[in-house]
C-alpha positions in Angstrom: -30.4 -60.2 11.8 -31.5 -59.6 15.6 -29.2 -62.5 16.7 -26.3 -61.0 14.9 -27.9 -57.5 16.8 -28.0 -59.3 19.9 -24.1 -60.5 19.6 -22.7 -57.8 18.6 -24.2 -55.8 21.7 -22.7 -58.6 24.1 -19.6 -58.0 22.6 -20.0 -54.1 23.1 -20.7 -54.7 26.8 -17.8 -57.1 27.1 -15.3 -54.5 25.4 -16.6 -51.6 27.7 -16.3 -53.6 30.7 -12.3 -54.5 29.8 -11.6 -51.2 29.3 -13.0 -49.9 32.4 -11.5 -52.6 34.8 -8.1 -51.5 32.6 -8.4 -48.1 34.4 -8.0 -49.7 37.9 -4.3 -50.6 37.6 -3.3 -47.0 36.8 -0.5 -45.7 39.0 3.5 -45.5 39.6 4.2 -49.1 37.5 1.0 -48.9 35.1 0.9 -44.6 34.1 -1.8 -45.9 31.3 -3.3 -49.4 30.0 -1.5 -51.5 27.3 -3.1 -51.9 24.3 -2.0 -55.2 22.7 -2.6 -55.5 19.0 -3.2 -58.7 16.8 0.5 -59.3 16.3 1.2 -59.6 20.0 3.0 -56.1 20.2 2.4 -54.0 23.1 1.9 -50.4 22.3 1.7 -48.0 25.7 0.8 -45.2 25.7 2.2 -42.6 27.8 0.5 -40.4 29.7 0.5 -36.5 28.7 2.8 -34.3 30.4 1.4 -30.8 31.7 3.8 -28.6 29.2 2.8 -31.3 26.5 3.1 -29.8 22.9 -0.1 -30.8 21.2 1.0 -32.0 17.6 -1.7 -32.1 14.7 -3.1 -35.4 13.7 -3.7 -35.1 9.9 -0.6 -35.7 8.6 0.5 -37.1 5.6 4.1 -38.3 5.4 6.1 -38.8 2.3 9.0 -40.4 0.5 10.4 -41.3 4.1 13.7 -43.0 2.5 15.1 -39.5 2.2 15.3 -38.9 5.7 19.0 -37.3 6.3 20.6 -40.2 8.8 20.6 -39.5 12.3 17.8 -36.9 11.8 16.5 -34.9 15.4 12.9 -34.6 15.6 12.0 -31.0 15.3 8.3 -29.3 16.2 7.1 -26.2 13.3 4.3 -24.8 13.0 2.4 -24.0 9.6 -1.4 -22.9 8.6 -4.2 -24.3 10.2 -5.8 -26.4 7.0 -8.9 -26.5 8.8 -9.2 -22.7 9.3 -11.6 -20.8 7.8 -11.7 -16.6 7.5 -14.8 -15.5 10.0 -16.9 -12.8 7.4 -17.8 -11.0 10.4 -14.2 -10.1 11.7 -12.2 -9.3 8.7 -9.2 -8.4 10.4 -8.7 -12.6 12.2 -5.3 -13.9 11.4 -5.1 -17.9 10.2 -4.4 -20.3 13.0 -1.4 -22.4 13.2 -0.6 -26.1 14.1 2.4 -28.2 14.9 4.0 -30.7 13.0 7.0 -33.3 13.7 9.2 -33.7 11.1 12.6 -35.0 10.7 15.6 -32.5 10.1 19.6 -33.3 9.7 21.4 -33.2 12.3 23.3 -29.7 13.0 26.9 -30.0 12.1 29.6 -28.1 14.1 33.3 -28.5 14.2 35.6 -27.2 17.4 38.0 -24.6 15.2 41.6 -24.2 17.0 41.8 -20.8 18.7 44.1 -17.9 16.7 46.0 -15.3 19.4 44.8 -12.6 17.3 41.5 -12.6 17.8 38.2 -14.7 18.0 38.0 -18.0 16.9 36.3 -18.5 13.2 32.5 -19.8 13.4 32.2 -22.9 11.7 28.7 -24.4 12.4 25.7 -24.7 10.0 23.7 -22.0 11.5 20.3 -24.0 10.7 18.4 -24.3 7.1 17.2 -21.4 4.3 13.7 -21.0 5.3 11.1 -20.3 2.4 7.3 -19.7 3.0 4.7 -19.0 0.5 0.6 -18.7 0.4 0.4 -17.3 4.3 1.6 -20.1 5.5 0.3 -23.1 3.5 3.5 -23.9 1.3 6.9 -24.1 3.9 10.5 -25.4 2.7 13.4 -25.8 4.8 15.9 -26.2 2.7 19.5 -27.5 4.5 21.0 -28.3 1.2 21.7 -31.8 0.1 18.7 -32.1 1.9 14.5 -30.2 1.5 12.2 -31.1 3.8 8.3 -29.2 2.0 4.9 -29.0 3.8 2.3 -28.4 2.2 -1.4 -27.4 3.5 -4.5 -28.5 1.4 -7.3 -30.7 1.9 -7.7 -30.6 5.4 -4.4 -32.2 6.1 -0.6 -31.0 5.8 1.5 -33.2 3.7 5.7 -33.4 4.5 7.4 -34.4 1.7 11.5 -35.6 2.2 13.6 -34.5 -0.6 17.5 -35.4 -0.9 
């Protein structure tokens, strides 16, 4: 048991070591190190911009095959599931966090233009928007396709629906 102890702690020192010679080549060509995984990909990591948005990491995505095609990333916010009422200040509203989902892509056509007055609005002016439970139960709902997110457990589930 001490040997194993005694190998695992060189490897510890070998894996600290790495990682801080990988901070020397940061600048203009290298903005952070590569992390290479065991299937030879390289993953980078870029480095975070000052007006970053800082997106909540407990998410579980679900039934991803019923993403709309040619969905744009969009940022929303929804209960904090990690929030907890403070008994000595009643009156404290619940905390939000962001979340990345997937939406449809906005569909808008270019109407031709009538002399007799202005031309007639055609474009899907965004999804029906239901919330429920202060937060913890949001549906955007942009008809052939749902897109739900759900707070519980200490993480926010997004469910696809089509």
């Amino acid at each position: 048991m001490k040997r194993l102890a005694g190998v695992l702690s060189v490897v510890a020192v070998v894996a600290a070591s790495s990682v801080a010679s990988a901070g020397e080549f940061r600048g203009p060509l290298f903005p952070a190190p590569a992390v290479i995984g065991f299937d030879g990909h390289t993953d980078m990591k870029p480095v975070p911009e000052a007006g970053a948005v800082e997106l909540f990491h407990c998410v579980k995505y679900r039934d991803l095959d019923h993403i709309a095609p040619c969905a744009e990333p969009k940022i929303v916010e929804v209960a904090d599931p990690c929030w907890r009422p403070d008994p000595c200040n009643p009156c404290c509203k619940p905390k939000c966090v962001k979340v990345m989902i997937c939406v449809p892509k906005q569909q808008c056509c270019n109407p031709a233009p009538t002399c007799c007055g202005p031309a007639p609005a055609c474009c899907d002016h965004g999804p029906k928007v239901t919330c429920k439970n202060d937060g913890k139960y949001v549906k955007y709902d942009y008809g052939k396709y749902r897109i739900e997110l759900r707070v519980k457990d200490g993480l926010v589930e997004v469910d696809y629906d089509n």
